[in-house]
Every structure is written in C-alpha cells, then in structure tokens.
SETOR-256047 format. One record per residue: residue number from 1; residue in three letters; z, y, x of N, C-alpha, C, CB in turn. Coordinates in nm, 2 decimals. Glycine has a CB too. Layout:
(NUM,'ala',(Z,Y,X),(Z,Y,X),(Z,Y,X),(Z,Y,X))
...
***
This chain:
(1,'unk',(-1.29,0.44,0.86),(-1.19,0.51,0.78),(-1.26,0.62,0.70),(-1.08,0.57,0.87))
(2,'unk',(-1.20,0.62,0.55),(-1.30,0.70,0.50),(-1.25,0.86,0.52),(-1.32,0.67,0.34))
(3,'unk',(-1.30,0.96,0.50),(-1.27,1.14,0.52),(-1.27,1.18,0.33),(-1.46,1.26,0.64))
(4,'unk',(-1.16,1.29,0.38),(-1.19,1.35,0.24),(-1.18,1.52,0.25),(-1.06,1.29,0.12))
(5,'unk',(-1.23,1.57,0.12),(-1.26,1.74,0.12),(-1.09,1.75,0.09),(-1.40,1.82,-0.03))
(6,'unk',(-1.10,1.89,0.09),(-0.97,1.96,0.11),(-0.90,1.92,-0.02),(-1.00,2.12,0.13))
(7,'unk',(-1.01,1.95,-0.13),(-0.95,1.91,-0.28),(-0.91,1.73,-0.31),(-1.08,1.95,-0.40))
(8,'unk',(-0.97,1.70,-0.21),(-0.97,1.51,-0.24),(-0.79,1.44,-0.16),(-1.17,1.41,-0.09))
(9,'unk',(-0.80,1.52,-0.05),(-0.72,1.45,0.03),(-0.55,1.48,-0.07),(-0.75,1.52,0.21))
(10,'unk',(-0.53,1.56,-0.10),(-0.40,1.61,-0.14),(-0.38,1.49,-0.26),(-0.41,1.79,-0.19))
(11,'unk',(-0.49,1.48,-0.36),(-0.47,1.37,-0.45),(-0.43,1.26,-0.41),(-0.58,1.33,-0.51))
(12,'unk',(-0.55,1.23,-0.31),(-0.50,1.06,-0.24),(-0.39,1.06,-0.15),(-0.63,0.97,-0.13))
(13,'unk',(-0.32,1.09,-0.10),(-0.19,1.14,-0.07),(-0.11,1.12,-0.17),(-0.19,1.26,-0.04))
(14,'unk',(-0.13,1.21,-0.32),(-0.02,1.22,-0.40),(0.00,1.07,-0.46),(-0.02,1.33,-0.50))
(15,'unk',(-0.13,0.99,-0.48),(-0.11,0.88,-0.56),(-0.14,0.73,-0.46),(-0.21,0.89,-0.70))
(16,'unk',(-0.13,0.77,-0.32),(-0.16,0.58,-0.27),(-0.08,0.63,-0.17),(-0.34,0.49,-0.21))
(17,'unk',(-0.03,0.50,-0.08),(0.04,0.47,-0.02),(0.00,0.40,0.14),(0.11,0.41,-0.11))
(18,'unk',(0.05,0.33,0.23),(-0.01,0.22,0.30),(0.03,0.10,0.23),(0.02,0.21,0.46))
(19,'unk',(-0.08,0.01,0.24),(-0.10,-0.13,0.20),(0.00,-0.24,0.30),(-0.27,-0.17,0.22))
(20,'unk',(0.06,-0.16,0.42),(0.11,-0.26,0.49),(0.28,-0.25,0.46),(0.07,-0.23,0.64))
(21,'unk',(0.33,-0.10,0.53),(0.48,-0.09,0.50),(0.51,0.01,0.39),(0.55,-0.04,0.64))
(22,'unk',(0.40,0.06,0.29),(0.44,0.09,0.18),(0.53,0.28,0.17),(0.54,-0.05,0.15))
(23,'unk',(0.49,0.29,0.30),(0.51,0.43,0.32),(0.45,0.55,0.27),(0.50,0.43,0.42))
(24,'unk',(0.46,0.68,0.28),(0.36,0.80,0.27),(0.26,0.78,0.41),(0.45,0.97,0.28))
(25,'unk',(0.13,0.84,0.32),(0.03,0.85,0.45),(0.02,0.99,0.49),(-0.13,0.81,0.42))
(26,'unk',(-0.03,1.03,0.57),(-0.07,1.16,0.66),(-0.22,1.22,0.64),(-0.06,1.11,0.82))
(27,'unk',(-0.19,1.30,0.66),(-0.34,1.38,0.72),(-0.37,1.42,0.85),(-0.36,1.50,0.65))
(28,'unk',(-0.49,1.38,0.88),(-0.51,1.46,1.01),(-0.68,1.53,0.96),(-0.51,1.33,1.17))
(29,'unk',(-0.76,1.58,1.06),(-0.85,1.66,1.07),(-0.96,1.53,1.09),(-0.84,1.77,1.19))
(30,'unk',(-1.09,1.52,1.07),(-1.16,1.46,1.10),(-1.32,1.58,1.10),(-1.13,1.32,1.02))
(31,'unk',(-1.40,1.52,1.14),(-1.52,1.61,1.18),(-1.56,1.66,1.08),(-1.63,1.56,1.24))
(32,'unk',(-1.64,1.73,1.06),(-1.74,1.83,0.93),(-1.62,1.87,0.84),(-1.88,1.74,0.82))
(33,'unk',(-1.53,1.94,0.92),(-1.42,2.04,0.82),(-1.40,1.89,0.67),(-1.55,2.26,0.74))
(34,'unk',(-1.33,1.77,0.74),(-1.30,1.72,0.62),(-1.15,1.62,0.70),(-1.46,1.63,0.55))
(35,'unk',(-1.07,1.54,0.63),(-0.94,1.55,0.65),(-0.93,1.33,0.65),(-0.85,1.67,0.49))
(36,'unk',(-0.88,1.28,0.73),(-0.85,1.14,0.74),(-0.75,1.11,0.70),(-0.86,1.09,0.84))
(37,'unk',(-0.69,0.99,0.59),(-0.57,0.96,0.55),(-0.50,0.86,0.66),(-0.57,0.91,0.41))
(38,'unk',(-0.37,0.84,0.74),(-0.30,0.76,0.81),(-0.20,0.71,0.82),(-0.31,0.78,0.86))
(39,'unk',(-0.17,0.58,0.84),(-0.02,0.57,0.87),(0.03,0.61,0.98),(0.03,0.44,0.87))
(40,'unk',(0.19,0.69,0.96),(0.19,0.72,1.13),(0.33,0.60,1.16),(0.24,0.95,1.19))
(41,'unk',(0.34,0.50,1.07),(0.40,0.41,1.14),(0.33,0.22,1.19),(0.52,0.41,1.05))
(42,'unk',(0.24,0.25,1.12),(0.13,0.12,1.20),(0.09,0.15,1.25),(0.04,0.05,1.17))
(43,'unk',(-0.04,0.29,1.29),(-0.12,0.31,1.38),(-0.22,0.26,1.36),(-0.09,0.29,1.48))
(44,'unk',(-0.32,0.14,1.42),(-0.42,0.07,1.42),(-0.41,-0.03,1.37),(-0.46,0.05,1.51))
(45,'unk',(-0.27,-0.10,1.34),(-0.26,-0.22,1.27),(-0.28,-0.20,1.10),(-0.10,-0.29,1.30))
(46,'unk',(-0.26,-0.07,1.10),(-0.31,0.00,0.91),(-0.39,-0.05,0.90),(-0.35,0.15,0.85))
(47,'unk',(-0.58,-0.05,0.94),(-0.64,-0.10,0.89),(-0.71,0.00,0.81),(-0.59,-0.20,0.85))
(48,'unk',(-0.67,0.05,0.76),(-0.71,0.18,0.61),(-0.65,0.13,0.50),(-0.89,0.20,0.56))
(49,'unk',(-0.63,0.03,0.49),(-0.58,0.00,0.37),(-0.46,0.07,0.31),(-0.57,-0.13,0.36))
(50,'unk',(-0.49,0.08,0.17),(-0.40,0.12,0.06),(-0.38,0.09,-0.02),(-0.41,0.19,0.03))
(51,'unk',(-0.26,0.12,-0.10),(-0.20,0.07,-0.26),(-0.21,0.16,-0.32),(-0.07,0.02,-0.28))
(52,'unk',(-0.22,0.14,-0.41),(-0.15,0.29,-0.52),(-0.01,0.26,-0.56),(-0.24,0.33,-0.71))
(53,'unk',(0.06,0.37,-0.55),(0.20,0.43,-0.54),(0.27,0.33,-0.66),(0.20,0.63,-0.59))
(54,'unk',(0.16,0.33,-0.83),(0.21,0.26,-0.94),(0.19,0.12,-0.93),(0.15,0.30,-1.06))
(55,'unk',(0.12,0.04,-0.80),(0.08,-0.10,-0.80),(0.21,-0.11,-0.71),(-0.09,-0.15,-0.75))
(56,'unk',(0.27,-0.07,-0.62),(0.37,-0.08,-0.53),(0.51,-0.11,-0.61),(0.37,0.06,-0.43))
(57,'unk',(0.53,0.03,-0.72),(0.67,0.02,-0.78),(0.62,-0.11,-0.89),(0.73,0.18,-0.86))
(58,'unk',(0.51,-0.14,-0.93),(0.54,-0.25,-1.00),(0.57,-0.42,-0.95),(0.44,-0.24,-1.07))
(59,'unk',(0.51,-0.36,-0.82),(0.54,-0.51,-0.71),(0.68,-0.53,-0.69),(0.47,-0.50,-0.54))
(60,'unk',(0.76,-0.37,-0.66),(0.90,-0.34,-0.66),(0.99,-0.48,-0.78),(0.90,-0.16,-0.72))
(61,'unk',(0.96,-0.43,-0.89),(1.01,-0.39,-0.99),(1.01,-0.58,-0.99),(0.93,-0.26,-1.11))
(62,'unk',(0.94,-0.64,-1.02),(0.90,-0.74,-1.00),(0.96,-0.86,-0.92),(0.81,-0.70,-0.96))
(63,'unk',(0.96,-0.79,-0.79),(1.03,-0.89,-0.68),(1.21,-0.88,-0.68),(0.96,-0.84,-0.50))
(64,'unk',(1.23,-0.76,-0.77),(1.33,-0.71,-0.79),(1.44,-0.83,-0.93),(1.27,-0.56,-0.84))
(65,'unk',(1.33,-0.82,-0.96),(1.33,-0.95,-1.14),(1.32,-1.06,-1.07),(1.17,-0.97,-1.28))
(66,'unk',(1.28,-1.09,-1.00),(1.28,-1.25,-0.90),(1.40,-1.28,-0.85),(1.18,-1.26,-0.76))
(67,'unk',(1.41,-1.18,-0.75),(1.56,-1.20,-0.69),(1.70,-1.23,-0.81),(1.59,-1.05,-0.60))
(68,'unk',(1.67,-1.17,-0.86),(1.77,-1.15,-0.98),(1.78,-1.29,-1.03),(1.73,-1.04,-1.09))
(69,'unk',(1.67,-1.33,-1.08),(1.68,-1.48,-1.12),(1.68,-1.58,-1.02),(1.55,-1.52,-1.21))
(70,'unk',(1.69,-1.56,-0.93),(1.69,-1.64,-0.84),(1.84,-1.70,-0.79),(1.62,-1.56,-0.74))
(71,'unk',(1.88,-1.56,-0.79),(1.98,-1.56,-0.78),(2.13,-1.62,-0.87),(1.95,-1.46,-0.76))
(72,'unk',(2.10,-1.60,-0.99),(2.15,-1.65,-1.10),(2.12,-1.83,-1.09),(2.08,-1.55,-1.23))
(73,'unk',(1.97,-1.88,-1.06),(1.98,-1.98,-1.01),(2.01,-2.08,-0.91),(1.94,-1.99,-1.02))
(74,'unk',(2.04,-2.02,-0.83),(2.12,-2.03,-0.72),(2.25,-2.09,-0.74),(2.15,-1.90,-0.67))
(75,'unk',(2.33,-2.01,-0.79),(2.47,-2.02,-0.87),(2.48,-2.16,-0.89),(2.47,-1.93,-1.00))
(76,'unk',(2.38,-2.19,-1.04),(2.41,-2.32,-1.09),(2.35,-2.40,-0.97),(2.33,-2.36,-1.24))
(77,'unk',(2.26,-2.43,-0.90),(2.22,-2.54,-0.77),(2.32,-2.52,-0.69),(2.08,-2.53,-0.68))
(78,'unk',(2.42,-2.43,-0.66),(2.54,-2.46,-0.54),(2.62,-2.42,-0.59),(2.53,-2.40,-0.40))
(79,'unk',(2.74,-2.43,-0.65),(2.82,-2.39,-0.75),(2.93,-2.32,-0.61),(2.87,-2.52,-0.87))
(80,'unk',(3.00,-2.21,-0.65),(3.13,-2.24,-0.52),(3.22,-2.28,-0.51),(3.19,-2.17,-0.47))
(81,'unk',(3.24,-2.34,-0.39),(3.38,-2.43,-0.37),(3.45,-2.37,-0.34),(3.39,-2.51,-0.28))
(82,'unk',(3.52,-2.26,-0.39),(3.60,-2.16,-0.40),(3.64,-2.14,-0.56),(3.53,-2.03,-0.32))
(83,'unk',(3.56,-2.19,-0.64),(3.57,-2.14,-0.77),(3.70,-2.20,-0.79),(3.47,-2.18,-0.87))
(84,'unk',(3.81,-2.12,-0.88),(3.95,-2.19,-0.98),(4.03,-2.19,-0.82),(3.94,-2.39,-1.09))
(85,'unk',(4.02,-2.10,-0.70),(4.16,-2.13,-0.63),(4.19,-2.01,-0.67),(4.18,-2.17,-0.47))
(86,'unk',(4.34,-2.02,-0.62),(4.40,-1.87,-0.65),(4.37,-1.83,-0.51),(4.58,-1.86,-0.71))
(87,'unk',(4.43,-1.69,-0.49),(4.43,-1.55,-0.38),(4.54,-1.69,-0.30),(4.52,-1.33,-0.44))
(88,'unk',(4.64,-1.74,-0.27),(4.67,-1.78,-0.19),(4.65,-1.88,-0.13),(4.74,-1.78,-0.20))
(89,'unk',(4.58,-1.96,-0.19),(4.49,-2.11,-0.13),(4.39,-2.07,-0.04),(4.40,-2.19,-0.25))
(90,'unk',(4.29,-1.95,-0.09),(4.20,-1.91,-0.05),(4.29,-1.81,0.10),(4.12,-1.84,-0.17))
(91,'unk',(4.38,-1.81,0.10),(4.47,-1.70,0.17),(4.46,-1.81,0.30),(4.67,-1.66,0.10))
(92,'unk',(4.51,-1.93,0.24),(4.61,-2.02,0.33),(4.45,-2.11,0.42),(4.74,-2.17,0.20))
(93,'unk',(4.37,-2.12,0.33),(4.24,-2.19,0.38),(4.19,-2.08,0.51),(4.10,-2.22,0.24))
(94,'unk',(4.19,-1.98,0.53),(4.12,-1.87,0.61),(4.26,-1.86,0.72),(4.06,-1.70,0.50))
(95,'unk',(4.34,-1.93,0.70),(4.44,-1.93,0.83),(4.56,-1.83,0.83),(4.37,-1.90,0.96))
(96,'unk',(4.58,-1.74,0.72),(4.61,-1.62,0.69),(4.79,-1.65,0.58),(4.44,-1.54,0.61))
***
C-alpha cells in the first residue's frame, strides 16, 4: 500500500475513490510521519486499488444510458399483456 505526505494525502482523497464499492477512502497514520489511503468497508479485500472519482461518474453515467436503452428495448421484445384493457378488466383479472 502506498503512504502519502500530509500535502499528498488530502488530494488523493479529494479525487479517487475505491476501485471495488466506489466509496470515500480514509486516512490512517502509517510510519515516518506519513498517512495510508483505505477502504473502511472492504478492509483487505480493497486490495489498494482505486478509481478516480471522474472515471466512476462516467462509468455511472454510462451504465445509466444502458439501462435506459435497455429498457426501452425490452418493451418492444415483451410487449404487455395488459396493454388496451381498461381499469376494470385489469380490476376483474386480479380477483378484485
């Protein structure tokens, strides 16, 4: 795991993230007055790895646009079998 100075650590903090659940990292103390970045929800399964904050919202943004089309294609492959009943068909089918 790498260490950073007092001036380093606050940066990498402000702009990366964990690579696993995409959270804020931590600081703790590490030896020769210098500072370790961590997840405190993986623990050891972190690994060290990291994202930057702008590679994360663009992965966001992304899987966000997928779903969306996905979704819309969806629609046309299963159309619903509900489409054109009225409120009482749909009333009478649910037992109601």
């Amino acid at each position: 795991m790498s260490t950073y100075t007092d001036a380093e650590i606050g940066r990498f903090l402000k702009h990366r993230i964990c690579a696993r659940c995409f959270e804020d990292l931590q600081k703790r103390e590490a030896p020769g007055r210098t500072w370790e970045a961590y997840c405190a929800n993986c623990g050891d399964a972190w690994g060290g790895r990291t994202i930057s904050r702008w590679t994360a919202e663009r992965r966001g943004q992304r899987a966000l646009a997928e779903a969306l089309e996905v979704r819309v294609t969806l629609v046309d492959l299963f159309p619903s079998p509900h489409k054109g009943k009225s409120r009482e068909q749909l009333m009478r089918e649910l037992g109601a």
